[in-house]
C-alpha atoms as a printed R data frame, in Angstrom:
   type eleno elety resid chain resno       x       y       z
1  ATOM     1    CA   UNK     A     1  22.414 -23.470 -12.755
2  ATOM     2    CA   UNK     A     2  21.566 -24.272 -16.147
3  ATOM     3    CA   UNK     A     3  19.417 -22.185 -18.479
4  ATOM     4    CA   UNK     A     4  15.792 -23.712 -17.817
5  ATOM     5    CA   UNK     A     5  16.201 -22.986 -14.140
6  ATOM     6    CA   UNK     A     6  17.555 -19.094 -14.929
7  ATOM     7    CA   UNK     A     7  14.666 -18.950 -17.317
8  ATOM     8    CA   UNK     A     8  11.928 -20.636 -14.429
9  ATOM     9    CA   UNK     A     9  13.673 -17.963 -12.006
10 ATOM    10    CA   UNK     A    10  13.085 -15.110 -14.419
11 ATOM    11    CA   UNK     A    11   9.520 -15.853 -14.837
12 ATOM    12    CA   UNK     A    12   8.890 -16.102 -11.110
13 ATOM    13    CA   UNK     A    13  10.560 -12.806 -10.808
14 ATOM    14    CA   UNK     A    14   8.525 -11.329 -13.912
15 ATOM    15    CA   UNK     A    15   4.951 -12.858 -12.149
16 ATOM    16    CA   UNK     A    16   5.972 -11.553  -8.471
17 ATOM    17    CA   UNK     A    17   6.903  -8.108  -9.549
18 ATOM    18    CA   UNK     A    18   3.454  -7.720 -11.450
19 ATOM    19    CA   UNK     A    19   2.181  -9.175  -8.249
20 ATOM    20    CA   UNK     A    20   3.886  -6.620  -6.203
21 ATOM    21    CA   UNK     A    21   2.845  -3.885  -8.809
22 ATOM    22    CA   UNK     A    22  -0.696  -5.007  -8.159
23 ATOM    23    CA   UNK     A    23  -0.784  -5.104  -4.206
24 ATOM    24    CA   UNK     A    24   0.646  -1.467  -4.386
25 ATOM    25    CA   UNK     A    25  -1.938   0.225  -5.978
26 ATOM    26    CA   UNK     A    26  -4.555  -1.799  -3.944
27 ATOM    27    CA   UNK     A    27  -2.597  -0.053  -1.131
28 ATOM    28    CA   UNK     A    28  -2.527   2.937  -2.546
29 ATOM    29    CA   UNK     A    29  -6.339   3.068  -3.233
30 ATOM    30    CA   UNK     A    30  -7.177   2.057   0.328
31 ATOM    31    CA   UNK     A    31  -4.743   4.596   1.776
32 ATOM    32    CA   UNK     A    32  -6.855   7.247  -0.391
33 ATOM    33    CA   UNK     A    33  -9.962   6.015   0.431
34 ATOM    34    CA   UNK     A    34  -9.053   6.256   4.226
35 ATOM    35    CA   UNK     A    35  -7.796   9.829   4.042
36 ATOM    36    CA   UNK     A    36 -10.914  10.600   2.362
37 ATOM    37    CA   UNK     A    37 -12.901   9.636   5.606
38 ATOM    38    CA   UNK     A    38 -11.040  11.656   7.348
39 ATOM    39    CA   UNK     A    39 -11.461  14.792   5.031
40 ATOM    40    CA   UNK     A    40 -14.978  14.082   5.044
41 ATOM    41    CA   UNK     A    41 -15.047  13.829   8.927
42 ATOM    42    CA   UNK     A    42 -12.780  17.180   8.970
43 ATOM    43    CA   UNK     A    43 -10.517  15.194  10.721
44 ATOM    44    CA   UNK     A    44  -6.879  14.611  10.647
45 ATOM    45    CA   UNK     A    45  -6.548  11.517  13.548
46 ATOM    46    CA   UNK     A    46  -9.195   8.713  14.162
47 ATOM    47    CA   UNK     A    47  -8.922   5.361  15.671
48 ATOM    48    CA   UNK     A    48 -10.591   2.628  14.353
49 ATOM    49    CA   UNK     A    49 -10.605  -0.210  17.380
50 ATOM    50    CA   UNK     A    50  -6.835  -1.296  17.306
51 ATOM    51    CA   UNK     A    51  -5.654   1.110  14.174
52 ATOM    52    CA   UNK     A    52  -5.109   4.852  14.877
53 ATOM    53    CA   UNK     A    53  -4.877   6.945  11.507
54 ATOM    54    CA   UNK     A    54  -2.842  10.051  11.221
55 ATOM    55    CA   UNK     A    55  -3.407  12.434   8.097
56 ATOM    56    CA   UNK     A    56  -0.411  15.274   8.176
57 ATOM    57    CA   UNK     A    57  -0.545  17.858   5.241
58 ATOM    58    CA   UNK     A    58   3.171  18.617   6.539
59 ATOM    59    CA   UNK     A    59   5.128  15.621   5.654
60 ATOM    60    CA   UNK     A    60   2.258  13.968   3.063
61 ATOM    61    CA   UNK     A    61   2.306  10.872   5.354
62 ATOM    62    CA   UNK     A    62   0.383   8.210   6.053
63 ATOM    63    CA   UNK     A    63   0.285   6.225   8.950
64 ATOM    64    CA   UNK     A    64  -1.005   3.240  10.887
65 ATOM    65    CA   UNK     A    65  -0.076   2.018  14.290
């Protein structure tokens, strides 16, 4: 491998970590947003057609199924 292709690897690495970066705080933000139906509803489980959420103040976990 010759140093153009480490360098076009290292770029692509760069550009799909920021990308990663970015998709984990849009995560985050819907995760929030969800749990903060759920507080508003005075809820800790709701199901959503398919999706059931589960708020636990024990473990700090979120979860779909």
């Amino acid at each position: 491998m010759g140093i153009i292709e480490l360098q076009s690897k290292a770029k692509e690495i760069k550009e799909l970590m920021r990308m990663k970066d970015e998709i984990e705080a849009e995560i985050a933000t819907l995760q929030d947003e969800i749990k903060a139906e759920l507080t508003a509803r005075k809820t800790d489980e709701m199901i959503a057609g398919e999706y059931k959420f589960t708020k636990t103040s024990v473990t700090r976990r979120f979860s779909i199924a």
